[in-house]
Steps between C-alpha positions, in 0.01 A plus 500: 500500500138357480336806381801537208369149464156580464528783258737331261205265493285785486691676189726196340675765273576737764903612509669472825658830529857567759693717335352595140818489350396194250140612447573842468720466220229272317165736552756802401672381205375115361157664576372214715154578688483320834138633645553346850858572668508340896781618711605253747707651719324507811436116475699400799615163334628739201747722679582297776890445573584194726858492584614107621851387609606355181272691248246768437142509397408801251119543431461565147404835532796635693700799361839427316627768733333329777722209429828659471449692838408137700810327311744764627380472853583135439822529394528771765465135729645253342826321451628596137468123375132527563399799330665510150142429332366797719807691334468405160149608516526808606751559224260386231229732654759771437473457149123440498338883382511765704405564907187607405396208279645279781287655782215386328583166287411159651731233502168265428422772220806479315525127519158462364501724222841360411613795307857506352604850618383329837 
């Protein structure tokens, strides 16, 4: 997380990068240029996943699909009563674009770019 740090100090404009699905769309069809694209998904602090007893921590880089496969183990574990947020998520996900798309989109991704299709 410190060098991510240091080069968004580095390069201010530089686009943090997960997934592509947002930028993509903007270099290919609103023509935006972004000349310095930083992918941080091997920043530990970006994909890590820490799983508590009464909640989960979701580093802003981890996969949608990511997050639909650790909130079916929990409800795998759980009482019912304690894992119909886990359940309605997943069945919002569902509706969120394709596998493919959700392999690759970041939770911290979509809520930053705050698209409406999102």
């Amino acid at each position: 997380l410190e060098d991510l740090l240091k080069i968004k100090a580095q390069f201010p404009e530089a686009k943090l990068v997960v997934g592509n699905t947002e930028i993509g769309v903007e270099v290919k069809f609103k023509h935006f240029l972004y000349p310095v694209l930083v992918n941080p998904t091997k920043v530990k602090e970006m994909i890590d996943v820490q799983e508590f007893e009464d909640s989960i921590y979701f580093g802003a880089s981890v996969s949608l699909m990511d997050i639909d496969r650790i909130l079916r183990s929990r409800i795998e574990k759980l009482p019912e009563h304690q894992t119909r947020f886990f359940q309605c998520a997943i069945n919002m996900l569902h509706y969120f674009a394709g596998k493919q798309i959700r392999n690759v989109a970041s939770l911290g991704g979509n809520i930053m770019t705050g698209s409406p299709i999102s």
